[in-house]
mmCIF file of the N, C-alpha and C atoms, coordinates in Angstrom:
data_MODEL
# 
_entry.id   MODEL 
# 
loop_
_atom_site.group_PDB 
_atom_site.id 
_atom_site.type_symbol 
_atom_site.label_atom_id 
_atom_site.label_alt_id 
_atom_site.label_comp_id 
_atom_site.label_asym_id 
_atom_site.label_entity_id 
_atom_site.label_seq_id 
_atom_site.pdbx_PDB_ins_code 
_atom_site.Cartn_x 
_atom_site.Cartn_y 
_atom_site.Cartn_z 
_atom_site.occupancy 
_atom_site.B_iso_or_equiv 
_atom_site.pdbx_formal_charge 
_atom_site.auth_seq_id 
_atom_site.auth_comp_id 
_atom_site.auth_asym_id 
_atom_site.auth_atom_id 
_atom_site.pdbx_PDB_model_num 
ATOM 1   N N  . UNK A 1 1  ? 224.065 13.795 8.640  1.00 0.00 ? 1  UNK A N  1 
ATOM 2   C CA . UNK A 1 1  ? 224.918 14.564 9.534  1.00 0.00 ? 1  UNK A CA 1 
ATOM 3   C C  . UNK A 1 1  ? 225.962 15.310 8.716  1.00 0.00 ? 1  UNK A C  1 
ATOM 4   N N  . UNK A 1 2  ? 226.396 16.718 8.825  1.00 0.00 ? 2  UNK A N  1 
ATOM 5   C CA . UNK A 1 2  ? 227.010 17.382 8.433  1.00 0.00 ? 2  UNK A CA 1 
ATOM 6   C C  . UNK A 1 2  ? 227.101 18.239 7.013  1.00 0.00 ? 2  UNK A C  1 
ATOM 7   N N  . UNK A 1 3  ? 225.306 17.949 7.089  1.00 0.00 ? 3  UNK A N  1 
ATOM 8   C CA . UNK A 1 3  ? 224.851 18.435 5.874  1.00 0.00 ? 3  UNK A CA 1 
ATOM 9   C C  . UNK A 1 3  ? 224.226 19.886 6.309  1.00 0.00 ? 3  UNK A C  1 
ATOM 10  N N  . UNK A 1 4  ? 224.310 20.859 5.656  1.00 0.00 ? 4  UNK A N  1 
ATOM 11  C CA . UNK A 1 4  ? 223.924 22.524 6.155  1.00 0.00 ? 4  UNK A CA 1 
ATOM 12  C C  . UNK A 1 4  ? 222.778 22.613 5.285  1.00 0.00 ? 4  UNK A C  1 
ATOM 13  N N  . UNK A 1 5  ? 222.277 22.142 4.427  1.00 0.00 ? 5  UNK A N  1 
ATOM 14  C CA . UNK A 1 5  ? 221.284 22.945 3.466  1.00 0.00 ? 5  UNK A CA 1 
ATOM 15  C C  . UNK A 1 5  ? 219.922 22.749 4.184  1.00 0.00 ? 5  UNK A C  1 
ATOM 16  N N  . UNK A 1 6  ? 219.816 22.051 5.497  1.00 0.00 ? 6  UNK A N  1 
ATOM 17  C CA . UNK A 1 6  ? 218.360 21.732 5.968  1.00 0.00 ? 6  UNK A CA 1 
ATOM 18  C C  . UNK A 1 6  ? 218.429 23.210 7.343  1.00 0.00 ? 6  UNK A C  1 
ATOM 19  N N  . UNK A 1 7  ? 219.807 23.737 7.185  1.00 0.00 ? 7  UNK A N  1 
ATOM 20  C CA . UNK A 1 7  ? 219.474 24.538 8.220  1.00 0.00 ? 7  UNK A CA 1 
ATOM 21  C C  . UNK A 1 7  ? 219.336 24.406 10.075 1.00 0.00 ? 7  UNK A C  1 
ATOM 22  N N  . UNK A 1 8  ? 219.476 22.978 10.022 1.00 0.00 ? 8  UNK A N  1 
ATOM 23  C CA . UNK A 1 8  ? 219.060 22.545 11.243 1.00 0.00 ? 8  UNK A CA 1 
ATOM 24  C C  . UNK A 1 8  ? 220.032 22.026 12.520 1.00 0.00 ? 8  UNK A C  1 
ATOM 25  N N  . UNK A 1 9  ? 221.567 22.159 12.138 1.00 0.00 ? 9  UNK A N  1 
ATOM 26  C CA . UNK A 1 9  ? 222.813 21.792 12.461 1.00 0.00 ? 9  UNK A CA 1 
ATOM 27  C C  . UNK A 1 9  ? 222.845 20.480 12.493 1.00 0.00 ? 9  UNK A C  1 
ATOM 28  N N  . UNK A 1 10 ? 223.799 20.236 13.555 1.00 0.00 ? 10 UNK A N  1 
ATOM 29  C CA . UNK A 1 10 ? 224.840 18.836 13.423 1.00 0.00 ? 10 UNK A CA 1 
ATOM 30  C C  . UNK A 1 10 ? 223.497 17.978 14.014 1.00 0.00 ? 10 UNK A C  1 
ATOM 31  N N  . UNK A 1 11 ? 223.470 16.913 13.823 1.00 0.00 ? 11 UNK A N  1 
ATOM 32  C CA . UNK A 1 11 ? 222.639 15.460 14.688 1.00 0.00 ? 11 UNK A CA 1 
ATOM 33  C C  . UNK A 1 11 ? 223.372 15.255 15.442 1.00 0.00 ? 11 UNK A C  1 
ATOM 34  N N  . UNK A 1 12 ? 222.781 14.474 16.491 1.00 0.00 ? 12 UNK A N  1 
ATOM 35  C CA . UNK A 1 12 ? 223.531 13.464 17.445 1.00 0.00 ? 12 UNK A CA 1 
ATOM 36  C C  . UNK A 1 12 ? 223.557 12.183 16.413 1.00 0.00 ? 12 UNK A C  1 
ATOM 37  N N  . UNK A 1 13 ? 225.202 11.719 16.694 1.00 0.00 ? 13 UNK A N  1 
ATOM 38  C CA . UNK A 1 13 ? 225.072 9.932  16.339 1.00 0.00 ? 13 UNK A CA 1 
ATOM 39  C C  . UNK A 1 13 ? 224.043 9.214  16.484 1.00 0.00 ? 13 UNK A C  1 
ATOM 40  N N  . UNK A 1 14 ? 223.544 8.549  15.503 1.00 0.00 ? 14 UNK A N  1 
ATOM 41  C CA . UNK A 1 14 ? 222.752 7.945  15.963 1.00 0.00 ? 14 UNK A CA 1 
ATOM 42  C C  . UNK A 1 14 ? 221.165 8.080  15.872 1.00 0.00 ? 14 UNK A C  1 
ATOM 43  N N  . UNK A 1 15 ? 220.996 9.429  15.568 1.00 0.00 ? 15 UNK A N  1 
ATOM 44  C CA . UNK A 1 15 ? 219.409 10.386 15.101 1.00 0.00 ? 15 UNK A CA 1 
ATOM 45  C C  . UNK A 1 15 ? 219.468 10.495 13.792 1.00 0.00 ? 15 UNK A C  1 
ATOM 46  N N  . UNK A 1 16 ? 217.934 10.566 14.126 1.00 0.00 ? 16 UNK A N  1 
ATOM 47  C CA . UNK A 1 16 ? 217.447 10.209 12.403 1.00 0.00 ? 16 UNK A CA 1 
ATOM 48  C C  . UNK A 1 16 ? 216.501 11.446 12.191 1.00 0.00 ? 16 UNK A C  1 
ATOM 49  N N  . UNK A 1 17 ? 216.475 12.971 11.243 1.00 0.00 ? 17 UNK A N  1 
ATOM 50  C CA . UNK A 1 17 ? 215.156 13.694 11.504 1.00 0.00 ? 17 UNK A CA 1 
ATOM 51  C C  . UNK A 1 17 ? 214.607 13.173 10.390 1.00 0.00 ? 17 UNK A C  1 
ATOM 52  N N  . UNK A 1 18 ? 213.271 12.456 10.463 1.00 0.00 ? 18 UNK A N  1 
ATOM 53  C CA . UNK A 1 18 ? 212.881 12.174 8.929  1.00 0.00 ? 18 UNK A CA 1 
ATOM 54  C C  . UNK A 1 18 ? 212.501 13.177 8.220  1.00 0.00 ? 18 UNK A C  1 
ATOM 55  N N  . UNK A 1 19 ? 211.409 14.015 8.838  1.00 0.00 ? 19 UNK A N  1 
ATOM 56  C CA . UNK A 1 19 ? 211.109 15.323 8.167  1.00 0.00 ? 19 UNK A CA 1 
ATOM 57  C C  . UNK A 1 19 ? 210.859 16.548 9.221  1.00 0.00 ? 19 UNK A C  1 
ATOM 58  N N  . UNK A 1 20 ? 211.836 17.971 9.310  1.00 0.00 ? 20 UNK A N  1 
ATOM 59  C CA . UNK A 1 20 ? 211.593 18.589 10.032 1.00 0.00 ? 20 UNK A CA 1 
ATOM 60  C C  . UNK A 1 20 ? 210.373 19.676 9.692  1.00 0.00 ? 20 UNK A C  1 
ATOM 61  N N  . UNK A 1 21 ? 209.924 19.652 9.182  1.00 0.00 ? 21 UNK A N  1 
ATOM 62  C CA . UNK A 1 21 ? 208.575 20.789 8.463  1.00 0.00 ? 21 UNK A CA 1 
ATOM 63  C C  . UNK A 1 21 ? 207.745 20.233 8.440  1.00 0.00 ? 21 UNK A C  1 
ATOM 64  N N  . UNK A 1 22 ? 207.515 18.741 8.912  1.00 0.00 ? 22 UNK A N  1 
ATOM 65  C CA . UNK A 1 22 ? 205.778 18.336 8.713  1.00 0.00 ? 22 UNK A CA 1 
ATOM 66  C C  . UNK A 1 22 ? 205.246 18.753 10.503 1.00 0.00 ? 22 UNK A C  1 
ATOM 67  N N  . UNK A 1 23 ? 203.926 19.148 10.620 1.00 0.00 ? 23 UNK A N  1 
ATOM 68  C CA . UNK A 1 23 ? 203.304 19.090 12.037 1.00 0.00 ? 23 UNK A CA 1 
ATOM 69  C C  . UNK A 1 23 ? 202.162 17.937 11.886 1.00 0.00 ? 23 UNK A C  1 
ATOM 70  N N  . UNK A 1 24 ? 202.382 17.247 13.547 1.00 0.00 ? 24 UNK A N  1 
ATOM 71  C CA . UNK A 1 24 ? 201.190 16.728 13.524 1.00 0.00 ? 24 UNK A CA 1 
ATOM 72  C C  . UNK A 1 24 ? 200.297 17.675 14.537 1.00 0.00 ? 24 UNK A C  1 
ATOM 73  N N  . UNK A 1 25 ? 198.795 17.545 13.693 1.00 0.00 ? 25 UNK A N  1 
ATOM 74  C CA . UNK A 1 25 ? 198.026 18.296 14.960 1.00 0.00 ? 25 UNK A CA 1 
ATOM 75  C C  . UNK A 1 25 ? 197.128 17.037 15.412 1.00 0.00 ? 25 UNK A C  1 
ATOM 76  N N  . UNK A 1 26 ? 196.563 17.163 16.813 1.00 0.00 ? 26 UNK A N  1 
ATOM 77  C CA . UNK A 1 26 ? 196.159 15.938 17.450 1.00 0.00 ? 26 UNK A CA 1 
ATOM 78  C C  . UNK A 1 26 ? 194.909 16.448 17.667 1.00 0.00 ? 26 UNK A C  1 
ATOM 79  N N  . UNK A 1 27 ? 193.335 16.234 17.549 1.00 0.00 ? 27 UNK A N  1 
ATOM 80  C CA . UNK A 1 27 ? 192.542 17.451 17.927 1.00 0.00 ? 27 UNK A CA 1 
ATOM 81  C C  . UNK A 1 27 ? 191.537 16.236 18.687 1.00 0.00 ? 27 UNK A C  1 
ATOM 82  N N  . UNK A 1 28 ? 191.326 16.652 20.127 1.00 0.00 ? 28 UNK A N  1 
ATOM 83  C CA . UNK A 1 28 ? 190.526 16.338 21.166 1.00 0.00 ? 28 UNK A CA 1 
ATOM 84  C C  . UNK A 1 28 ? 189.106 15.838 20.632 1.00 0.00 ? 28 UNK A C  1 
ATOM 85  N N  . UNK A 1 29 ? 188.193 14.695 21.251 1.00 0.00 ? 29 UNK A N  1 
ATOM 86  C CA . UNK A 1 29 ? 187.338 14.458 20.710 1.00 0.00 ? 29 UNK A CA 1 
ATOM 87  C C  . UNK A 1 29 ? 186.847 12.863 20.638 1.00 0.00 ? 29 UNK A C  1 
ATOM 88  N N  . UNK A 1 30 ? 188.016 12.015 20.120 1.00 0.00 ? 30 UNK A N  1 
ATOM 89  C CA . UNK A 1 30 ? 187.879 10.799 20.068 1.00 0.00 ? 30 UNK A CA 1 
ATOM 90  C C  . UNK A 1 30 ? 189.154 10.182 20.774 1.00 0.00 ? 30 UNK A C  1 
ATOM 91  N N  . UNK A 1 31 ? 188.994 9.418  21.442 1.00 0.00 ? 31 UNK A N  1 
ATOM 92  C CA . UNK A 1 31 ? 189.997 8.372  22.572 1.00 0.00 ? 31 UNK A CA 1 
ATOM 93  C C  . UNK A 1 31 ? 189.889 6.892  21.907 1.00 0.00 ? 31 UNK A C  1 
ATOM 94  N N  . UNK A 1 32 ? 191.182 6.464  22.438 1.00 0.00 ? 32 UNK A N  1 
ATOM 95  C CA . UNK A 1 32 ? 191.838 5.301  22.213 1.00 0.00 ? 32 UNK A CA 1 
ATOM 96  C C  . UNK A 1 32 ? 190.935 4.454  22.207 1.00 0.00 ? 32 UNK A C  1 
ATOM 97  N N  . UNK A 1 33 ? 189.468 4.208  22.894 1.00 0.00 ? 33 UNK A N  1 
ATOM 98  C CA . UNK A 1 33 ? 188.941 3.261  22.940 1.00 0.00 ? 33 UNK A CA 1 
ATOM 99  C C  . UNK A 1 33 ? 187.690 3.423  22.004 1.00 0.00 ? 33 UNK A C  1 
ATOM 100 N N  . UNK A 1 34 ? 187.680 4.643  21.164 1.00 0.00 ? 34 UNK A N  1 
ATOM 101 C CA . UNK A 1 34 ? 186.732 4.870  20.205 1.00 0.00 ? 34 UNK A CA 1 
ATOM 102 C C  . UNK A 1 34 ? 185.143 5.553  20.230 1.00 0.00 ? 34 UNK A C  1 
ATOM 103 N N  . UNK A 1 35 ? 185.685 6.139  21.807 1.00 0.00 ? 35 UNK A N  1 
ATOM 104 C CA . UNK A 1 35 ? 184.287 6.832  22.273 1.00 0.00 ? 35 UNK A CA 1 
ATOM 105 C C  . UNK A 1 35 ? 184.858 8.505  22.139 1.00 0.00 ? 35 UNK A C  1 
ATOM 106 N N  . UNK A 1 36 ? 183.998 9.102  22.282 1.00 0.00 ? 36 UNK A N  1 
ATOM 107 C CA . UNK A 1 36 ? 183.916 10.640 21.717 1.00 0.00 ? 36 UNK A CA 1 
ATOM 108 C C  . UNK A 1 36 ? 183.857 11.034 22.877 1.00 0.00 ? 36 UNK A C  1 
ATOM 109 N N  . UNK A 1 37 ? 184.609 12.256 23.457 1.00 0.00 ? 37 UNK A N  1 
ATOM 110 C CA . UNK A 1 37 ? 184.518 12.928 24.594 1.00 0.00 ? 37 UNK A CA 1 
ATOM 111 C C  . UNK A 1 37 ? 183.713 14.037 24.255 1.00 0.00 ? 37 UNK A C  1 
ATOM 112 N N  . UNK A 1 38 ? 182.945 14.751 25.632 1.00 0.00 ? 38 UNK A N  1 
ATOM 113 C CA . UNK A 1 38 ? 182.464 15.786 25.708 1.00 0.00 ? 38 UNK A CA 1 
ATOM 114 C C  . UNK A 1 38 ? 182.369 17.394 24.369 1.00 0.00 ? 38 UNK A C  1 
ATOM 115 N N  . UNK A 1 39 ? 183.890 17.376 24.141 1.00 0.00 ? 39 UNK A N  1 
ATOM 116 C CA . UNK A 1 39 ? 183.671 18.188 23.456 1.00 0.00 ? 39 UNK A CA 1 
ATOM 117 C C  . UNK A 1 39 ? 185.374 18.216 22.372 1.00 0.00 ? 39 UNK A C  1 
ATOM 118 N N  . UNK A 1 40 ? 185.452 18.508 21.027 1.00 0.00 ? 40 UNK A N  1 
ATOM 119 C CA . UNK A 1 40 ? 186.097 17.949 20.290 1.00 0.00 ? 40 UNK A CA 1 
ATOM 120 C C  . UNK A 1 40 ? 185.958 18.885 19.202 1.00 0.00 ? 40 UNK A C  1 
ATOM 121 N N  . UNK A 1 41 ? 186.988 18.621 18.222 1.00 0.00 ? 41 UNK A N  1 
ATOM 122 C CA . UNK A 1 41 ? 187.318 19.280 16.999 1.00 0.00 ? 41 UNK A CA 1 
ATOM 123 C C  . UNK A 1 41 ? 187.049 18.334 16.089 1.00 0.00 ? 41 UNK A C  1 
ATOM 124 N N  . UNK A 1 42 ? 186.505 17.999 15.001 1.00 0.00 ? 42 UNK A N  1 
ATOM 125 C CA . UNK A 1 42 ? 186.424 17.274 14.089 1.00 0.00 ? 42 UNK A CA 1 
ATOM 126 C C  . UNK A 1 42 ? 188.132 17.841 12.837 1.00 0.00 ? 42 UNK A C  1 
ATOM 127 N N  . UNK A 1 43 ? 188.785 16.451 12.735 1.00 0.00 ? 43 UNK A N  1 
ATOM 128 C CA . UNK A 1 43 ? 189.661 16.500 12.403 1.00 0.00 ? 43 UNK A CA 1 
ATOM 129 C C  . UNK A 1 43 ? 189.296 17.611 10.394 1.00 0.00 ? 43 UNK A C  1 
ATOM 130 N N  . UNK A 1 44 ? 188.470 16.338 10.064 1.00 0.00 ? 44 UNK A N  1 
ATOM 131 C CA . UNK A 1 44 ? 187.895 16.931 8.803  1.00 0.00 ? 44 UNK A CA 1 
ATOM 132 C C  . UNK A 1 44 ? 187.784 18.656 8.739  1.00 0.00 ? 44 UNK A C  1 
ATOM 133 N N  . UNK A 1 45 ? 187.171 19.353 9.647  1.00 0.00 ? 45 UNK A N  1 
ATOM 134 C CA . UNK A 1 45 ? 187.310 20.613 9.543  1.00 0.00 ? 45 UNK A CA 1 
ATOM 135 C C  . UNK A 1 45 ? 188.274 21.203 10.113 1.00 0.00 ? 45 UNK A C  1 
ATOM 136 N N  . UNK A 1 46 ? 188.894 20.687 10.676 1.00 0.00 ? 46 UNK A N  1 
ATOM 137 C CA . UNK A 1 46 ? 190.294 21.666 10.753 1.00 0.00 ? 46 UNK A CA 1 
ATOM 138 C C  . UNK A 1 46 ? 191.505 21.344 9.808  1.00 0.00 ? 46 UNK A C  1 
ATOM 139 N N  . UNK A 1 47 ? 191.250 20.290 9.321  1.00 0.00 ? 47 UNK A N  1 
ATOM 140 C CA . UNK A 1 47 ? 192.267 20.164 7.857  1.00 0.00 ? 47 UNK A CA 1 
ATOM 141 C C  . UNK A 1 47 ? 191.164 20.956 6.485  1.00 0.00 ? 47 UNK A C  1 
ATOM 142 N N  . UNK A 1 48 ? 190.270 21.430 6.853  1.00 0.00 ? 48 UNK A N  1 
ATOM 143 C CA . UNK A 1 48 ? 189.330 21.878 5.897  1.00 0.00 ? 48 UNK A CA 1 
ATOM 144 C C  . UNK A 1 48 ? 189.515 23.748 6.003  1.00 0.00 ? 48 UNK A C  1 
ATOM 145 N N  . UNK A 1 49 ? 189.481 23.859 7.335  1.00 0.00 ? 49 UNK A N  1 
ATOM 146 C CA . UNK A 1 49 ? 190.100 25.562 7.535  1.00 0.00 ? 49 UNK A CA 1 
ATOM 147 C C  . UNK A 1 49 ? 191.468 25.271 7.341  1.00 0.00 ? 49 UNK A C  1 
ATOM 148 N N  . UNK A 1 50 ? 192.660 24.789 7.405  1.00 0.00 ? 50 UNK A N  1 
ATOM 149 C CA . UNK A 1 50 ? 193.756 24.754 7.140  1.00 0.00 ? 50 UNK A CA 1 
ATOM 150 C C  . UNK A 1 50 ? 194.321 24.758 5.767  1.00 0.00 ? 50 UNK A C  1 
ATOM 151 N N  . UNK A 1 51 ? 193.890 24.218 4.798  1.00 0.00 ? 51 UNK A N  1 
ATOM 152 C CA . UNK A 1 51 ? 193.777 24.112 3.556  1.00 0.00 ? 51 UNK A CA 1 
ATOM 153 C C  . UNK A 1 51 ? 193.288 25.627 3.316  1.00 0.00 ? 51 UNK A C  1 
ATOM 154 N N  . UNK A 1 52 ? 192.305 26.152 3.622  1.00 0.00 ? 52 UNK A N  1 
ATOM 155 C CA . UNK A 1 52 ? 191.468 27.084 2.612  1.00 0.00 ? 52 UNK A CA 1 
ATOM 156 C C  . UNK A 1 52 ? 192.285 28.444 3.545  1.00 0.00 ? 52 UNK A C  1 
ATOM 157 N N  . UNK A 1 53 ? 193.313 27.763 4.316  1.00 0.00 ? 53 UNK A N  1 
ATOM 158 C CA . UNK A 1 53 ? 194.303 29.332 4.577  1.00 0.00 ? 53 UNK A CA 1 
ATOM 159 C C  . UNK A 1 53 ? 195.691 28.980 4.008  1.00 0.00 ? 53 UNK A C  1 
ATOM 160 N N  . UNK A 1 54 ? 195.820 28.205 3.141  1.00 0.00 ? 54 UNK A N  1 
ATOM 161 C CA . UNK A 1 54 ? 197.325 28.221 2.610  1.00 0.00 ? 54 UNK A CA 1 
ATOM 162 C C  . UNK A 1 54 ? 198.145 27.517 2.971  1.00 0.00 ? 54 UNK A C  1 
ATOM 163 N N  . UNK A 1 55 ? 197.695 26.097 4.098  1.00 0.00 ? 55 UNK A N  1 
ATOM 164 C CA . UNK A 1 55 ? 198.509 25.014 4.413  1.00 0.00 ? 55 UNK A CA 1 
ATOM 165 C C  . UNK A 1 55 ? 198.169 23.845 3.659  1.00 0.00 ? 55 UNK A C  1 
ATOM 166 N N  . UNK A 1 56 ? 199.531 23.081 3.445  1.00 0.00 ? 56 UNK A N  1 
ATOM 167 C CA . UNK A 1 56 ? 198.930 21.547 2.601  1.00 0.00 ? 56 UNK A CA 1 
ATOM 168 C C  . UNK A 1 56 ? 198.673 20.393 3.828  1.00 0.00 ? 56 UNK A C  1 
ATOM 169 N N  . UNK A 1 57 ? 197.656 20.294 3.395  1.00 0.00 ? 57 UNK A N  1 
ATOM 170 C CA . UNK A 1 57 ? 196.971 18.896 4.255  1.00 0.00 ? 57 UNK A CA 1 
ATOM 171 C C  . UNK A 1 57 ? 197.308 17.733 3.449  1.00 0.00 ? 57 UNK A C  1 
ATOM 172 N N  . UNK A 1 58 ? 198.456 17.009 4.330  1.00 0.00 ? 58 UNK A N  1 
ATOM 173 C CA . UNK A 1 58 ? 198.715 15.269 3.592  1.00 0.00 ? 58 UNK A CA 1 
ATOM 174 C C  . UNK A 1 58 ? 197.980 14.632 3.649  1.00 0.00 ? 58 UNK A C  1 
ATOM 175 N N  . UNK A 1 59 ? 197.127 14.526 4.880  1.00 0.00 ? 59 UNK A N  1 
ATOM 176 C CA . UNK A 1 59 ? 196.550 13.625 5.121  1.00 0.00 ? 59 UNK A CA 1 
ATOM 177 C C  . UNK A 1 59 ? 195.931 13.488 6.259  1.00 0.00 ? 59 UNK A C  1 
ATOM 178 N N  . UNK A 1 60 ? 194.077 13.545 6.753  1.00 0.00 ? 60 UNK A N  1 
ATOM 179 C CA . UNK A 1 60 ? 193.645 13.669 7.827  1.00 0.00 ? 60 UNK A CA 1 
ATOM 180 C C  . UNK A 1 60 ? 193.008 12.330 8.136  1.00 0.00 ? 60 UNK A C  1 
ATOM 181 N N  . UNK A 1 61 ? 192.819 11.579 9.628  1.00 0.00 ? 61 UNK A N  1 
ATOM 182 C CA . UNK A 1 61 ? 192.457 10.297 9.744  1.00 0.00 ? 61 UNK A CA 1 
ATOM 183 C C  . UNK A 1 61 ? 191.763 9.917  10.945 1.00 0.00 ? 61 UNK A C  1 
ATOM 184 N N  . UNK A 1 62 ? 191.630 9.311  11.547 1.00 0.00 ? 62 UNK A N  1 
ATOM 185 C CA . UNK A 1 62 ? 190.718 9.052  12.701 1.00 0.00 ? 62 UNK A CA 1 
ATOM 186 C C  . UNK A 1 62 ? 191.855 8.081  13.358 1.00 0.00 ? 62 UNK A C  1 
ATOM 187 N N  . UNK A 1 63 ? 192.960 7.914  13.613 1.00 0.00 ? 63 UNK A N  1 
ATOM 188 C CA . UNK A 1 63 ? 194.070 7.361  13.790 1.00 0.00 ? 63 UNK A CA 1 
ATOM 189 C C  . UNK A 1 63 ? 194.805 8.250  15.575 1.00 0.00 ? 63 UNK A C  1 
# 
């Protein structure tokens, strides 16, 4: 709190941003119970087109 170099202003007491520049993307396909819906993105290729346009991929998972 009351630090300017992140650009992002003041916090509330009490908040924590751990990192404001990471995204998660969530991509349709597989459910909580481990069955595959109708129709879906395979995570692997969209961290695979994402990469080969100039984004860093940390880390893709079945999670």
């Amino acid at each position: 709190s009351g630090d300017h170099w992140h650009g992002f202003g003041d916090l509330a007491p009490g908040f924590n941003m751990l990192d404001p520049i990471k995204a998660t993307i969530i991509t349709p396909g597989l459910d909580m119970s481990g069955s595959f819906g109708e129709t879906g993105i395979p995570a692997a290729l969209v961290s695979k087109y994402l990469a080969e346009h100039g984004v860093v991929v940390e880390k893709t998972g079945l999670y």
